[in-house]
C-alpha positions as CSV (number, residue, x, y, z in Angstrom):
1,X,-133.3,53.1,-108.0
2,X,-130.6,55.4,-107.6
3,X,-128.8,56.9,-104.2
4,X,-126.9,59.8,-104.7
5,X,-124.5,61.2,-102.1
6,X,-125.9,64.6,-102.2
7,X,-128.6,66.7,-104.1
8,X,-125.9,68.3,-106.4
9,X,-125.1,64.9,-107.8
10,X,-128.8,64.3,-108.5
11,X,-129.5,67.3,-110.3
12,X,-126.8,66.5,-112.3
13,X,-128.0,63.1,-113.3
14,X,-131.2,64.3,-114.3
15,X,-130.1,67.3,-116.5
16,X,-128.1,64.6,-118.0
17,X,-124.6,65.6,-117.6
18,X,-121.7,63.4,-118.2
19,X,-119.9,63.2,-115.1
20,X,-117.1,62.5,-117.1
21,X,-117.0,65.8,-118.3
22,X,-118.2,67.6,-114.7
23,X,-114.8,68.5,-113.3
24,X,-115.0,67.9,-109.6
25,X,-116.2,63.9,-110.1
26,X,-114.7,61.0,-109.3
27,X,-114.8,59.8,-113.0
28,X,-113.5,62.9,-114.6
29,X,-110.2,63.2,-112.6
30,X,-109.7,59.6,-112.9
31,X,-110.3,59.8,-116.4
32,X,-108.0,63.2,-116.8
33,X,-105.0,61.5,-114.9
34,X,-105.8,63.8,-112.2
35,X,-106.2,60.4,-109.5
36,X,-104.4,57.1,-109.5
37,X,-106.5,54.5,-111.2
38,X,-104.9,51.4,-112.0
39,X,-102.9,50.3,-109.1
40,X,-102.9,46.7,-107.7
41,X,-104.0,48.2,-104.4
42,X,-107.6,48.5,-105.9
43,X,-107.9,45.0,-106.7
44,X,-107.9,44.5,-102.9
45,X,-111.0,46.4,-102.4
46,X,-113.4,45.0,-105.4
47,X,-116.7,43.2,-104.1
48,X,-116.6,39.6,-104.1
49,X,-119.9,37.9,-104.4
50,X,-118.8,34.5,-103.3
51,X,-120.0,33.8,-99.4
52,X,-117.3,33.2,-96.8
53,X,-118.4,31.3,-93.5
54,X,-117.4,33.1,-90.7
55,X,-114.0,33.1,-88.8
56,X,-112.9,34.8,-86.3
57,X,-108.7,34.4,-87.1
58,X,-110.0,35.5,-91.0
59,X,-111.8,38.3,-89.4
60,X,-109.0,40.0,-87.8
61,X,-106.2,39.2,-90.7
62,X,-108.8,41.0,-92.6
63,X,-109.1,43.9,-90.5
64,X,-105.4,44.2,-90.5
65,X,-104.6,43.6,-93.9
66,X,-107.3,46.5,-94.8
67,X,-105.1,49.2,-92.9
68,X,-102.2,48.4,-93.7
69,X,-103.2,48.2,-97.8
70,X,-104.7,51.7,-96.7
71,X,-101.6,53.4,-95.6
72,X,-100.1,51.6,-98.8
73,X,-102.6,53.5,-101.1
74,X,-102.8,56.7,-99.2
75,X,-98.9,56.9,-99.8
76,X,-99.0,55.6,-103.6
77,X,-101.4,58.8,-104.1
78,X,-99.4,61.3,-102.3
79,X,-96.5,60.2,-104.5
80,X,-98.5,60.4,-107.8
81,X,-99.7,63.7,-106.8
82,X,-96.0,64.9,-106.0
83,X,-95.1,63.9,-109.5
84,X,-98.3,65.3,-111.0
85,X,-97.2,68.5,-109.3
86,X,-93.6,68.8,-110.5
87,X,-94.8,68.9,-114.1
88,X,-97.1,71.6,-113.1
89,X,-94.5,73.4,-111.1
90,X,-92.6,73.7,-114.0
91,X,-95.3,75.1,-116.1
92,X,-96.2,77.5,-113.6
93,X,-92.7,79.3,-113.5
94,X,-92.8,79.3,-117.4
95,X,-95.8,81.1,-117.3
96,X,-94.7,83.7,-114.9
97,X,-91.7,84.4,-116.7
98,X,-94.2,84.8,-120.0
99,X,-96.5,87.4,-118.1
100,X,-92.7,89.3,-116.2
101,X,-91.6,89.7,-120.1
102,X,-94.5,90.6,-121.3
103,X,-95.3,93.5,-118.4
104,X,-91.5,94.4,-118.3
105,X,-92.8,98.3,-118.1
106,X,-94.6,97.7,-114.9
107,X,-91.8,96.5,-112.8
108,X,-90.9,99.5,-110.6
109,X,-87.6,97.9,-109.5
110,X,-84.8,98.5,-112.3
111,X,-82.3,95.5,-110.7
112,X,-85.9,93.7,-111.4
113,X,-86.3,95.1,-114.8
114,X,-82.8,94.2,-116.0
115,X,-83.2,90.8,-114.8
116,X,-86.4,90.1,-117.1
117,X,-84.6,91.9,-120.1
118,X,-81.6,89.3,-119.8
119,X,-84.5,86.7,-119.3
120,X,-86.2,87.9,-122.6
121,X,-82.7,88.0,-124.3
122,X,-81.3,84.0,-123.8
123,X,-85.3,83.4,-124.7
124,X,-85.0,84.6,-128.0
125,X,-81.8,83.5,-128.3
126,X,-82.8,79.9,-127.7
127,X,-85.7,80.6,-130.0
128,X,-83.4,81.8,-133.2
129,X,-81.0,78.5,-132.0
130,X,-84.1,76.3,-132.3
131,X,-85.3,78.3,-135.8
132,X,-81.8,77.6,-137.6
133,X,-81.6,74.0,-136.0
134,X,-85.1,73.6,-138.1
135,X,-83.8,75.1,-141.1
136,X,-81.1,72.9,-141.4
137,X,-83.4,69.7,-141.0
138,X,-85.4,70.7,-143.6
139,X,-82.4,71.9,-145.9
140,X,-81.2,68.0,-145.5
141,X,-84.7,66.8,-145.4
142,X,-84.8,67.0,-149.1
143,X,-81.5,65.8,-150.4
144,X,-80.7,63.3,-147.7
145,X,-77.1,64.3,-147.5
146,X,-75.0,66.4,-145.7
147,X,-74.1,70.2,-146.7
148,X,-70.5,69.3,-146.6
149,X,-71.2,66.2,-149.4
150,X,-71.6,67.7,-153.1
151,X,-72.2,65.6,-156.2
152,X,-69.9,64.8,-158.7
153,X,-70.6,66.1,-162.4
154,X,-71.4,62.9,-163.4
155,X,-74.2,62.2,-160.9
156,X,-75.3,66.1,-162.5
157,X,-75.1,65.4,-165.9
158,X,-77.2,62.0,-165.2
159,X,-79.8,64.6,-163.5
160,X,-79.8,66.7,-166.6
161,X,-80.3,64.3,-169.4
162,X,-83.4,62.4,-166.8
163,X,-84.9,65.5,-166.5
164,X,-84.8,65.7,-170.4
165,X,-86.1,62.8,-171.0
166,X,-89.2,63.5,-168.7
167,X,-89.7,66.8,-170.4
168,X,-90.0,64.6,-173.9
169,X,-92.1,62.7,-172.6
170,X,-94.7,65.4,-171.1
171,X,-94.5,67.0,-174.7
172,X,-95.3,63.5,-176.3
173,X,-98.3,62.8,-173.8
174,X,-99.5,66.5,-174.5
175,X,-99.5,65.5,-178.7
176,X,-101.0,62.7,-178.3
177,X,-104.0,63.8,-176.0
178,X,-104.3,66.7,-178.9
179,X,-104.5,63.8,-181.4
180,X,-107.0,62.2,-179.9
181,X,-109.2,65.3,-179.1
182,X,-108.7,66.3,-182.9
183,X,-110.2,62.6,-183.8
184,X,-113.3,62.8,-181.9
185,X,-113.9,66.1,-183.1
186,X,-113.3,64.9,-186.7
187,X,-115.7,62.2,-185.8
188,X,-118.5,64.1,-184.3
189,X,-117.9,66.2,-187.5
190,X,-118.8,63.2,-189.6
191,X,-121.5,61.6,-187.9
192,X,-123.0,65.1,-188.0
193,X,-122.5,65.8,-191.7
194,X,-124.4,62.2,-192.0
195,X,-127.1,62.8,-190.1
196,X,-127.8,66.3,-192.0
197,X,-128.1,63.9,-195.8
């Protein structure tokens, strides 16, 4: 039988939704990195099925222990959520300066306005900066040297005489398909003059 914490989370279970996939559960901000999940603190508080005979002195160095590893957790979260929320800091400002450069018309203040156009121009700089960087990688990509480094006219005439070589070879591969074809055909031909006698 199963206890639910409110009727919400039982018409959930029985339309059969994956609560992993429900965003205001437990298990999907746990399993979205949204909440601190593995953390020694939580050891602390897993059930224990052995039975422990009562003491008073155990008692209270339990008690204790508990709120103090609370105020440890509560602080471990608070910091998680601080860094969690400097990443999205960041992202939030580079989404505001998207929408200021993409409504520049509707700014009324011109200090304002000229502000976002020197925004939008170091942007595309950056952007052709990033393009040409790309360019280059893939001009070495290929080659594996340097623009600067240039190959000798040995090292070209090498080049020139393998690519030769492989041309004479595709033409000799091409004949010798067209030899074969021819004596199939001639074959066929035969068997078929055969079987007409």
């Amino acid at each position: 039988m199963f206890r639910f914490c409110r009727s919400k989370c039982h018409k959930s279970f029985k339309a059969k939704r994956n609560p992993r996939r429900v965003r205001w559960t437990k298990a999907y901000r746990k399993s979205h990195g949204k909440e601190l999940t593995v953390d020694p603190v939580y050891e602390f508080e897993k059930s224990r099925d052995t039975a422990v005979r009562y003491n008073r002195d155990l008692w209270v160095d339990t008690v204790q222990a508990m709120e103090k590893l609370d105020k440890i957790r509560t602080d471990r979260e608070a910091r998680f959520w601080d860094e969690r929320m400097a990443n999205a800091k960041h992202d939030k400002a580079e989404i505001i300066k998207k929408d200021l450069i993409k409504n520049q018309t509707l700014i009324g203040d011109a200090e304002m306005r000229e502000r976002v156009e020197k925004l939008k121009e170091r942007r595309d700089q950056k952007r052709i900066e990033r393009q040409n960087k790309n360019k280059n990688k893939k001009k070495n990509l290929n080659i594996g040297l340097n623009n600067d480094l240039e190959m000798n006219d040995e090292q070209k005439s090498l080049n020139k005489q393998q690519k030769s070589v492989k041309k004479a070879k595709k033409t000799y591969r091409k004949k010798i398909k067209k030899m074969v074809i021819d004596r199939r055909n001639n074959k066929n031909k035969i068997i078929e003059e055969v079987d007409d006698e």
